[in-house]
VEXRO-853418 format. One line per 3 residues: number of its first residue (from 1); their letters; for each residue x, y, z of N, C-alpha, C, O, CB. Coordinates in nm, 3 decimals, always signed. Glycine has a CB too. Example, Ala and Ser with C-alpha at 12.3 -4.5 7.8 and 13.67 -1.06 7.14 Angstrom:
<lumvos>
1	as	+1.319/-0.569/+0.780/+1.230/-0.450/+0.780/+1.320/-0.330/+0.780/+1.424/-0.332/+0.846/+1.131/-0.447/+0.905 | +1.285/-0.225/+0.708/+1.367/-0.106/+0.714/+1.290/+0.003/+0.787/+1.341/+0.114/+0.804/+1.408/-0.060/+0.572
</lumvos>
This chain:
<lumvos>
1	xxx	-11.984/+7.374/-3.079/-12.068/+7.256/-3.077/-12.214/+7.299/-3.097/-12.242/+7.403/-3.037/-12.051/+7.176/-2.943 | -12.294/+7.253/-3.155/-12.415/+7.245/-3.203/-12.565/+7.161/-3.125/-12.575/+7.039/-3.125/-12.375/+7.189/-3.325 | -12.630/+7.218/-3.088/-12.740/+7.132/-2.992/-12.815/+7.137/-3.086/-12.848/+7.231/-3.158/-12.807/+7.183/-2.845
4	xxx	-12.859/+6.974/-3.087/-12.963/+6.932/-3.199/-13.106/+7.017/-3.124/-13.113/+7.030/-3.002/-12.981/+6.724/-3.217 | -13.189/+7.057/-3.195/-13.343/+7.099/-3.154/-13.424/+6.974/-3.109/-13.417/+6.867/-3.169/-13.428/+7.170/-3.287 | -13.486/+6.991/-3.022/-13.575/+6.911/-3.016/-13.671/+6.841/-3.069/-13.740/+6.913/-3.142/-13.600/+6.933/-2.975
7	xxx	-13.709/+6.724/-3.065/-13.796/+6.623/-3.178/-13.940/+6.721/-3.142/-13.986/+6.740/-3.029/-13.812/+6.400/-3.127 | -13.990/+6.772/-3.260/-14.164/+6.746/-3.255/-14.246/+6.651/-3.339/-14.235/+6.624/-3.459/-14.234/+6.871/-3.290 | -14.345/+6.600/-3.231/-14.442/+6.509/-3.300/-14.568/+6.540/-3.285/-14.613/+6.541/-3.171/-14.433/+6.382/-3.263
10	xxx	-14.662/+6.576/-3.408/-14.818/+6.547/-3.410/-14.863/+6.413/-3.353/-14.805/+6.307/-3.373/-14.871/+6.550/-3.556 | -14.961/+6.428/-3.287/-15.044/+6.326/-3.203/-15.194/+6.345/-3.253/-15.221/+6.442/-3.323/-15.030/+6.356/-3.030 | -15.297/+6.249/-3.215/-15.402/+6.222/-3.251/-15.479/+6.243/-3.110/-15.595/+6.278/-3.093/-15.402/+6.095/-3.323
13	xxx	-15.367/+6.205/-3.000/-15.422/+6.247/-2.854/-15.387/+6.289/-2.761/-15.264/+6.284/-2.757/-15.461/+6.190/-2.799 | -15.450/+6.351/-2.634/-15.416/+6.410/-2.569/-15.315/+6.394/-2.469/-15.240/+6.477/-2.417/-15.492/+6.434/-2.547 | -15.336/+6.201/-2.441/-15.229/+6.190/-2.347/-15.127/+6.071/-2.493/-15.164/+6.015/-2.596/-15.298/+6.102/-2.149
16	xxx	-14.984/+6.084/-2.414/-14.903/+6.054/-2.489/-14.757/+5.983/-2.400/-14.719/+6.005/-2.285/-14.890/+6.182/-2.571 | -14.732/+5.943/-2.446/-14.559/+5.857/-2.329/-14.487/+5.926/-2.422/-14.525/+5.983/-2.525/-14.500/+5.628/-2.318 | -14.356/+5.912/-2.366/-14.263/+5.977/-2.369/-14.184/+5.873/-2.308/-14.216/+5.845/-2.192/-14.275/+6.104/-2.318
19	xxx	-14.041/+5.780/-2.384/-13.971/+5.712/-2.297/-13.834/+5.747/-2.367/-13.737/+5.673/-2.346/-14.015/+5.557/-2.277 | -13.820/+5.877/-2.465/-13.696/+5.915/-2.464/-13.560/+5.826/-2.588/-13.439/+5.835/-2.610/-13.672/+5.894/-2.302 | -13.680/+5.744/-2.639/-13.615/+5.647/-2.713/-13.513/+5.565/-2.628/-13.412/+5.506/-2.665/-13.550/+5.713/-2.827
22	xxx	-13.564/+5.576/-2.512/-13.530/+5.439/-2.386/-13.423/+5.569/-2.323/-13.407/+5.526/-2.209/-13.423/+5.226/-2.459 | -13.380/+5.639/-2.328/-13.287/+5.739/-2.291/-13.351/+5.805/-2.161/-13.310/+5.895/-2.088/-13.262/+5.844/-2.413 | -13.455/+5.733/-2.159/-13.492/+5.818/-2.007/-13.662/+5.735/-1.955/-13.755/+5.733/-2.036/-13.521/+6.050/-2.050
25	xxx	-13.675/+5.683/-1.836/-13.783/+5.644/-1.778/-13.900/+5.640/-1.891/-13.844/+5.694/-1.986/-13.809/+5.734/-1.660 | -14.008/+5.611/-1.925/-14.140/+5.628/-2.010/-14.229/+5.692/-1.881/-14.258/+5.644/-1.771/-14.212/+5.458/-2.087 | -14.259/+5.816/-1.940/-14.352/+5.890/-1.882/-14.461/+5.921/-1.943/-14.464/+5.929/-2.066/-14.310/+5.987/-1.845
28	xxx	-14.580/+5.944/-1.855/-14.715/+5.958/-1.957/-14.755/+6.152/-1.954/-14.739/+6.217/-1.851/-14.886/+5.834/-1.868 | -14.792/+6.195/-2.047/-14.787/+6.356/-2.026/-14.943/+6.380/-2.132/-14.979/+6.337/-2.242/-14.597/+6.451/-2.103 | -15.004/+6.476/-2.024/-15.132/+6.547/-2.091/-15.103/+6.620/-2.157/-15.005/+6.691/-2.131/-15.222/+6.609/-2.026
31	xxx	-15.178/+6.635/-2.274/-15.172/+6.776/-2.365/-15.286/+6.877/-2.305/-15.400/+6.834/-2.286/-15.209/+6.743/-2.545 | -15.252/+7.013/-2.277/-15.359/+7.099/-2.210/-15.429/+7.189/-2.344/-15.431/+7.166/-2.465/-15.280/+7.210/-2.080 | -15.481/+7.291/-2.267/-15.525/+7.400/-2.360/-15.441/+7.421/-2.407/-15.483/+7.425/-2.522/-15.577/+7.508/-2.328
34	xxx	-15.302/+7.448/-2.414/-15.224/+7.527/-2.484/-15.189/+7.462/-2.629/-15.155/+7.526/-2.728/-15.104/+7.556/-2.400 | -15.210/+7.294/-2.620/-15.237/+7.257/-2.797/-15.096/+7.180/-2.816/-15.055/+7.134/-2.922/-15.255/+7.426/-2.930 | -15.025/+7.177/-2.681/-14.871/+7.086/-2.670/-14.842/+7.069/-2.523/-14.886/+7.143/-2.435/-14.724/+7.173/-2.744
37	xxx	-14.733/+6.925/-2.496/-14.666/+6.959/-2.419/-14.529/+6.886/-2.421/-14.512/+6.772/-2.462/-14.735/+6.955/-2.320 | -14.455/+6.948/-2.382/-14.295/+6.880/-2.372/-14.269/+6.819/-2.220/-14.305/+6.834/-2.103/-14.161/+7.016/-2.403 | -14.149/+6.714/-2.331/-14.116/+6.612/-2.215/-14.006/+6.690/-2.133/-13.906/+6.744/-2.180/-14.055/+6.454/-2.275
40	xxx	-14.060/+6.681/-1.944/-13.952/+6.700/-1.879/-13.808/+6.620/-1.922/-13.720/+6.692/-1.876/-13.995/+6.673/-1.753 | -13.773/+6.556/-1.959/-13.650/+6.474/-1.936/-13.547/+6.520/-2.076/-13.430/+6.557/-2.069/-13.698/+6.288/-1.928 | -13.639/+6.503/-2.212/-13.574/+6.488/-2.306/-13.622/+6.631/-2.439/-13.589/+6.655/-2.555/-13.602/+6.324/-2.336
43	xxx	-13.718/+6.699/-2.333/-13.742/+6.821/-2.441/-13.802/+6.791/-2.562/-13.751/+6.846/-2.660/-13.619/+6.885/-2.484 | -13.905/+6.711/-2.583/-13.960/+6.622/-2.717/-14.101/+6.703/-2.718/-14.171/+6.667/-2.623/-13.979/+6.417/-2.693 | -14.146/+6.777/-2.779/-14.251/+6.831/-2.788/-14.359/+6.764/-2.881/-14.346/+6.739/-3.001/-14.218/+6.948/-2.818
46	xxx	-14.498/+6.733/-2.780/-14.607/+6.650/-2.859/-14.657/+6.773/-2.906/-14.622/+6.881/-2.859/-14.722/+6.544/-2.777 | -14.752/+6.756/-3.012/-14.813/+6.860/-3.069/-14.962/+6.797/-3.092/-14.955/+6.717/-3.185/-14.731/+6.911/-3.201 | -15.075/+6.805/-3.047/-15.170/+6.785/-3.073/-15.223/+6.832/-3.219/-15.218/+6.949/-3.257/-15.220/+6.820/-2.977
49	xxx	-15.280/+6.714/-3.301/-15.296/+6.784/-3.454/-15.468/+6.857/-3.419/-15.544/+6.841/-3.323/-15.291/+6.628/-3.623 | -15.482/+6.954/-3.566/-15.562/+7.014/-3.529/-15.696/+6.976/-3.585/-15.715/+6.951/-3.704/-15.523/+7.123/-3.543 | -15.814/+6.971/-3.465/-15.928/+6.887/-3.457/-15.896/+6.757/-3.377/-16.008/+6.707/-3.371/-15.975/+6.854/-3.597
52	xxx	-15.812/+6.672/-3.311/-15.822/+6.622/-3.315/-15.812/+6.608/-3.112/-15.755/+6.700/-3.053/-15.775/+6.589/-3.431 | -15.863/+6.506/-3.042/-15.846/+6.514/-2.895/-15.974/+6.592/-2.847/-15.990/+6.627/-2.730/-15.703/+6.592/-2.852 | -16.085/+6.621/-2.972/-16.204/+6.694/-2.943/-16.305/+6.609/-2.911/-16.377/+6.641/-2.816/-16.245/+6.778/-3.046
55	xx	-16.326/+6.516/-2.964/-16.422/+6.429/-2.976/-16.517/+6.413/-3.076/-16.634/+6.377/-3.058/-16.474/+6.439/-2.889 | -16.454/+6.445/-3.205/-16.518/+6.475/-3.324/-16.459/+6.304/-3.383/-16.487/+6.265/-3.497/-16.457/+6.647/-3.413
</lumvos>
């Protein structure tokens, strides 16, 4: 059996929901220094695009 990878998505900002495509609660999650963060529940990794969440 085969485990699909996890969804990544570019974002424009830092904070972002996450509701799992209804598959799980909507949670709200910061993006830190590190330039991403993944959802506890469903493993969906935001990706902050680059420049952007700066204030430019």
């Amino acid at each position: 059996m085969t485990i699909e990878a996890p969804e990544t998505v570019e974002v424009d900002t830092k904070t972002v929901a996450c509701d799992g495509g209804l598959e799980h609660p909507r949670v709200w999650l910061t993006i830190g220094e590190e330039g991403f963060v993944e959802c506890p529940y469903c493993d969906k990794k935001f990706v902050l695009k680059e420049g952007a969440g700066h204030g430019h």
